[in-house]
C-alpha positions in Angstrom: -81.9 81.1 -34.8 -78.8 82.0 -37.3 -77.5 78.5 -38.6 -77.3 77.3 -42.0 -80.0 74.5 -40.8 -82.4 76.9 -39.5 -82.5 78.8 -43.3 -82.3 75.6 -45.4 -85.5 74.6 -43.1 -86.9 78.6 -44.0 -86.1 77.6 -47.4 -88.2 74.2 -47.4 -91.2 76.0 -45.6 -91.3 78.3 -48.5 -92.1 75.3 -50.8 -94.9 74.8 -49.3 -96.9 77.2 -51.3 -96.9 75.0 -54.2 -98.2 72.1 -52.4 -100.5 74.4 -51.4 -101.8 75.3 -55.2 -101.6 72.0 -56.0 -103.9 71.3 -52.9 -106.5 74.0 -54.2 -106.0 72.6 -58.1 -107.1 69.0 -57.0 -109.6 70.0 -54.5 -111.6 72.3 -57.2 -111.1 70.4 -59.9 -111.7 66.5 -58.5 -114.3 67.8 -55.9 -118.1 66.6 -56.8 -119.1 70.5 -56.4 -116.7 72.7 -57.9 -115.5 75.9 -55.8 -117.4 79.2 -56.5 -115.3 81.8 -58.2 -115.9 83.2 -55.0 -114.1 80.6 -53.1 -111.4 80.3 -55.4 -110.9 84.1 -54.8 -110.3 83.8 -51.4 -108.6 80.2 -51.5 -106.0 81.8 -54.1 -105.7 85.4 -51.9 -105.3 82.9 -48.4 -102.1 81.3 -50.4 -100.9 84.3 -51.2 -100.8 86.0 -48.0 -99.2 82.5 -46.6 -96.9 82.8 -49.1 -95.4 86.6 -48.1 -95.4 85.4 -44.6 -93.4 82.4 -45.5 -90.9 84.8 -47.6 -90.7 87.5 -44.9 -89.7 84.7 -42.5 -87.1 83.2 -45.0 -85.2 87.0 -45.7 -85.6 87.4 -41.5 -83.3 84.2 -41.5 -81.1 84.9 -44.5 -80.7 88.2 -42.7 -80.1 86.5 -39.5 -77.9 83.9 -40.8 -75.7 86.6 -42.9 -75.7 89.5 -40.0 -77.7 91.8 -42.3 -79.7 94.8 -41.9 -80.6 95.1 -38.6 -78.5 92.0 -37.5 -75.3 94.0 -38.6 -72.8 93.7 -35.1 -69.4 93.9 -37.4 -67.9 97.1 -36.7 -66.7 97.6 -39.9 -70.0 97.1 -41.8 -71.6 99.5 -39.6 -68.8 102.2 -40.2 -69.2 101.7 -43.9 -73.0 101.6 -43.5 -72.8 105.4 -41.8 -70.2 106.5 -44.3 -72.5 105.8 -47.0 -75.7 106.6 -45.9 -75.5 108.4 -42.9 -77.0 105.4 -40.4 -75.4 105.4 -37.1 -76.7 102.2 -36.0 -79.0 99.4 -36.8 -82.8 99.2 -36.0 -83.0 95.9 -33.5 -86.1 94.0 -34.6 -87.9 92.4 -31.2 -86.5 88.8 -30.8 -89.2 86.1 -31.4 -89.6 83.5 -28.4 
């Protein structure tokens, strides 16, 4: 999962957090029975934590897509990576299936 489609899709994914406000905007303010601030509170804070999963996916890809961080396999970037800051070799993250 390291092609250029695979991030634009990350990308569009990401978008989805506005969609997802707008969702909660219409639904509080159109519904018959307003949300309790309650609600809301937890409504927002769900959206939020969808949204940091949805941005920790898109940097995995970028990362992926751009062999960075622990993705690195170019010799060179690796050699410069210990000469500057004394890493020998990337941490491997587990492959998703």
């Amino acid at each position: 999962m390291n092609t250029r489609i695979d991030l634009e899709q990350a990308i569009m994914v990401a978008w989805q957090t506005a969609d997802d406000i707008e969702l909660l905007y219409k639904h509080h303010g159109d519904h018959p029975k307003p949300m309790t601030e309650d609600e809301v509170g937890n409504a927002l804070w769900g959206i939020k934590m969808l949204h940091d999963m949805r941005m920790e996916a898109l940097m995995d890809t970028y990362s992926r897509k751009f062999e960075l961080d622990q993705y690195c396999t170019d010799p060179d970037k690796l050699a410069a990576r210990e000469a500057l800051f004394g890493i020998s070799k990337p941490t491997k993250k587990k492959e998703k299936k």
